[in-house]
C-alpha positions as a Markdown table, in Angstrom:
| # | Residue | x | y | z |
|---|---|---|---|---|
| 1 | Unk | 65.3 | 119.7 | 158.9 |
| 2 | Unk | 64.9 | 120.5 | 155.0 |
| 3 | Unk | 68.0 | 122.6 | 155.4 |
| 4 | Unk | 70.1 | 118.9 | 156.2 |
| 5 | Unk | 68.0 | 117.3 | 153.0 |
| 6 | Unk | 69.5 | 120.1 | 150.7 |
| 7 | Unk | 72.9 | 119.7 | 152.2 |
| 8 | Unk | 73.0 | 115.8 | 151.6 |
| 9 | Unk | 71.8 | 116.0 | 148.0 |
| 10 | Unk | 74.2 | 118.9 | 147.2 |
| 11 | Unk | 76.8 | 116.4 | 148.6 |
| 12 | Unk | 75.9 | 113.3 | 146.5 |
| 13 | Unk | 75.3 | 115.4 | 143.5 |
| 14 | Unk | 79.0 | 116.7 | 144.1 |
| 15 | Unk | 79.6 | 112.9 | 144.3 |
| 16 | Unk | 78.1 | 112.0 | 141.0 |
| 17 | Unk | 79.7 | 114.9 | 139.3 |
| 18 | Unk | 83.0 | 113.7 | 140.4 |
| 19 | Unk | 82.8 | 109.9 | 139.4 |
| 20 | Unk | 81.1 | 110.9 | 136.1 |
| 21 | Unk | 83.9 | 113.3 | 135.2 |
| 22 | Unk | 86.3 | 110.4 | 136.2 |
| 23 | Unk | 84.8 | 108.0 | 134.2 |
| 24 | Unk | 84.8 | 110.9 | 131.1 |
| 25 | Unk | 88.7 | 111.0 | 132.5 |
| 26 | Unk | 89.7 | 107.2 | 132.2 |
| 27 | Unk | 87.5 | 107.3 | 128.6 |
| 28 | Unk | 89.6 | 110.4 | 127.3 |
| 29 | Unk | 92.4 | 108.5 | 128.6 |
| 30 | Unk | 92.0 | 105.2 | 126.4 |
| 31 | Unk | 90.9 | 107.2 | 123.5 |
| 32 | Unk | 94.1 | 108.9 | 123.3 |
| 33 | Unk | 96.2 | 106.0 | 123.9 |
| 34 | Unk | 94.3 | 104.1 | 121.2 |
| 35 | Unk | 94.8 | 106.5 | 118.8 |
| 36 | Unk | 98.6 | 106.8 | 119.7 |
| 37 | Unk | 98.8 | 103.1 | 119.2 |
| 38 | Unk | 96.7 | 103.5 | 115.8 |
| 39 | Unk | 99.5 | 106.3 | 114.9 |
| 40 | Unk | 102.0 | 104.0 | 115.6 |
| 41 | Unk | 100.8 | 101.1 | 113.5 |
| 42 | Unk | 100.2 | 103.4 | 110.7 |
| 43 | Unk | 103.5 | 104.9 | 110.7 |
| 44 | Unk | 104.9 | 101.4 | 110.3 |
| 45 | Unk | 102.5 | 100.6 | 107.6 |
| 46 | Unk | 103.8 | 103.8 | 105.9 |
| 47 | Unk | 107.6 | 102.5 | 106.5 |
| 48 | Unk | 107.1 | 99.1 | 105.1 |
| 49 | Unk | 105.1 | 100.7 | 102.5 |
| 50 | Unk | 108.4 | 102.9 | 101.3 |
| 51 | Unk | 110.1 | 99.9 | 101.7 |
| 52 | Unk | 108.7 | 97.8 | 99.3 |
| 53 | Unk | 108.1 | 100.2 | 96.6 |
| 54 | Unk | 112.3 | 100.7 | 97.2 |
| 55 | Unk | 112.8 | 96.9 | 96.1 |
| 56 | Unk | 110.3 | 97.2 | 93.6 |
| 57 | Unk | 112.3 | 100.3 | 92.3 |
| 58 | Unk | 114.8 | 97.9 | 92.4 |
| 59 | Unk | 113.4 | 95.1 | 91.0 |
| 60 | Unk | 112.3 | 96.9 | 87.8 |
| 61 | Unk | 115.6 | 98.5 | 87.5 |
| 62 | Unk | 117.3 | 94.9 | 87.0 |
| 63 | Unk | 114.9 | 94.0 | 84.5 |
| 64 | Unk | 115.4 | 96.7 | 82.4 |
| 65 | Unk | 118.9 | 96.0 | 82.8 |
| 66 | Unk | 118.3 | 92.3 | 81.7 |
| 67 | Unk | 115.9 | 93.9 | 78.6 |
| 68 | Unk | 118.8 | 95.9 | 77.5 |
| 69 | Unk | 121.4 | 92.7 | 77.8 |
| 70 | Unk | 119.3 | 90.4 | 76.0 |
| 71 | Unk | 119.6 | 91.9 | 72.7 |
| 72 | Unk | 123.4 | 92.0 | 73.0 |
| 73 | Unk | 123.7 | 88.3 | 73.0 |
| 74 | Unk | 126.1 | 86.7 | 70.7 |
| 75 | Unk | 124.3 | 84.4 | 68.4 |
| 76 | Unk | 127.3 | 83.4 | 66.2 |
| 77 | Unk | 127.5 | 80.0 | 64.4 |
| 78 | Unk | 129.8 | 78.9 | 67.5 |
| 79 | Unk | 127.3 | 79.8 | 70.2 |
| 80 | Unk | 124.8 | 77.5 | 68.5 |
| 81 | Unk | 126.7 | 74.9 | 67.4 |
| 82 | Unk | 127.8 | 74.5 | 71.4 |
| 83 | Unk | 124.1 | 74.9 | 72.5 |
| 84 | Unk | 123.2 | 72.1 | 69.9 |
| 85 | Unk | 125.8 | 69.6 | 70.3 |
| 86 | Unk | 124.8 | 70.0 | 74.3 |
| 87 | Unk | 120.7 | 69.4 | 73.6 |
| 88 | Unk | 121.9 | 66.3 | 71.6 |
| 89 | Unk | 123.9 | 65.4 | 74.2 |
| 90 | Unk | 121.2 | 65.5 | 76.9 |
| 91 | Unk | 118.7 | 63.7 | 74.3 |
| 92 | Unk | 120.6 | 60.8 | 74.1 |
| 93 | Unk | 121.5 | 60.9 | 78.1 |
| 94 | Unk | 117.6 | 60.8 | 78.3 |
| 95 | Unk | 117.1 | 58.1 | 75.3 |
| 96 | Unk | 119.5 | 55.8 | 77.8 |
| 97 | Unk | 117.4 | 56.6 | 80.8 |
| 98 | Unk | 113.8 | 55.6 | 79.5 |
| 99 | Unk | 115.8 | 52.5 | 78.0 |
| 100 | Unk | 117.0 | 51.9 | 81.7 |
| 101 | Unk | 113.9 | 52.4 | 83.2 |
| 102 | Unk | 111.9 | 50.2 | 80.4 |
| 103 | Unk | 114.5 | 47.6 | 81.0 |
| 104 | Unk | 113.8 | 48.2 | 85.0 |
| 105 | Unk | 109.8 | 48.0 | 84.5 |
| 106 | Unk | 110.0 | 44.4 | 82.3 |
| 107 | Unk | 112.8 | 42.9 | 85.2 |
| 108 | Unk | 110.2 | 44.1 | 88.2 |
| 109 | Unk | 107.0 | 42.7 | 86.1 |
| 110 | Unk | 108.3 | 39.5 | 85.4 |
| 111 | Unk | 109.4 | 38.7 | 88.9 |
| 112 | Unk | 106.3 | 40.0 | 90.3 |
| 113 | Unk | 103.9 | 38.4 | 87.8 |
| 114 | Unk | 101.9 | 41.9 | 87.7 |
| 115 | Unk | 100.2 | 42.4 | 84.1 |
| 116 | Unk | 98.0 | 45.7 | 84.0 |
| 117 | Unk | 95.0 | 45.6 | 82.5 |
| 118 | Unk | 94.6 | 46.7 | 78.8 |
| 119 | Unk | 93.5 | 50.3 | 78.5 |
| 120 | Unk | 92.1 | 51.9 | 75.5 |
| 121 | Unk | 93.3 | 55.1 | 74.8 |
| 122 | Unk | 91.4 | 57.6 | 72.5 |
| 123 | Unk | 93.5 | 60.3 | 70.8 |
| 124 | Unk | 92.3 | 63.8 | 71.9 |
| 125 | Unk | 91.1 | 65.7 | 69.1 |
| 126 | Unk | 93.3 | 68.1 | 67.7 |
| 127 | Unk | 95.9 | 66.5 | 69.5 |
| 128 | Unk | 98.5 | 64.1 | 67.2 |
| 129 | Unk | 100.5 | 62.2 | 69.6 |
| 130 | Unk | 104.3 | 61.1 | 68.9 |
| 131 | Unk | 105.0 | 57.4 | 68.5 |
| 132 | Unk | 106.9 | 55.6 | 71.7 |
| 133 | Unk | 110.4 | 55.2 | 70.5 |
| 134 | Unk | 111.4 | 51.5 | 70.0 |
| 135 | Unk | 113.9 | 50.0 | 72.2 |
């Protein structure tokens, strides 16, 4: 009979051994497949890496451009007469606007009756603050 008892524990340790390699198997197995996947990911990393240093190339390139145009700029009398005459322009398109909307604020007060409460306003020092124009 101890000739049987060898036999069966030669078996199961055959068994044993088999399912430990197989589970040493399926683990080899995922840790080359996540490190295929990790590959993968990093090459695209790389990829979008070289791209954006591309439009950054590209990028700098037009500013330098713009750095190189910006000192050709005509700044003749005519050039800043036109740029002057169109600031004017847009300051008295603004003068009639608040004027509008001052007009707008008075017509909404009186009809609603609504008078807001008088605030006191300290200057900030250092600060000089412009007058309101009159209208």
């Amino acid at each position: 009979m101890p000739a049987k008892k060898k036999a069966n524990t030669k078996k199961t340790t055959a068994k044993s051994t088999k399912k430990i390699t197989q589970k040493k198997d399926t683990k080899f197995d995922k840790l080359v497949e996540n490190n295929l996947a990790l590959q993968k990911i990093s090459l695209n990393l790389i990829n979008s890496n070289n791209e954006l240093v591309k439009r950054l190339d590209n990028l700098v390139g037009l500013f330098e451009e713009a750095s190189k145009n910006v000192g050709k700029v005509d700044l003749s009398d005519k050039s800043i007469g036109k740029l002057t005459s169109k600031v004017e322009e847009l300051v008295d398109e603004n003068k009639d606007l608040a004027k509008g909307l001052v007009l707008l604020e008075r017509y909404v007060r009186g009809k609603s009756g609504y008078q807001p409460a008088s605030i006191e306003r300290k200057p900030m020092p250092g600060l000089n603050p412009r007058p309101l124009p009159k209208i």
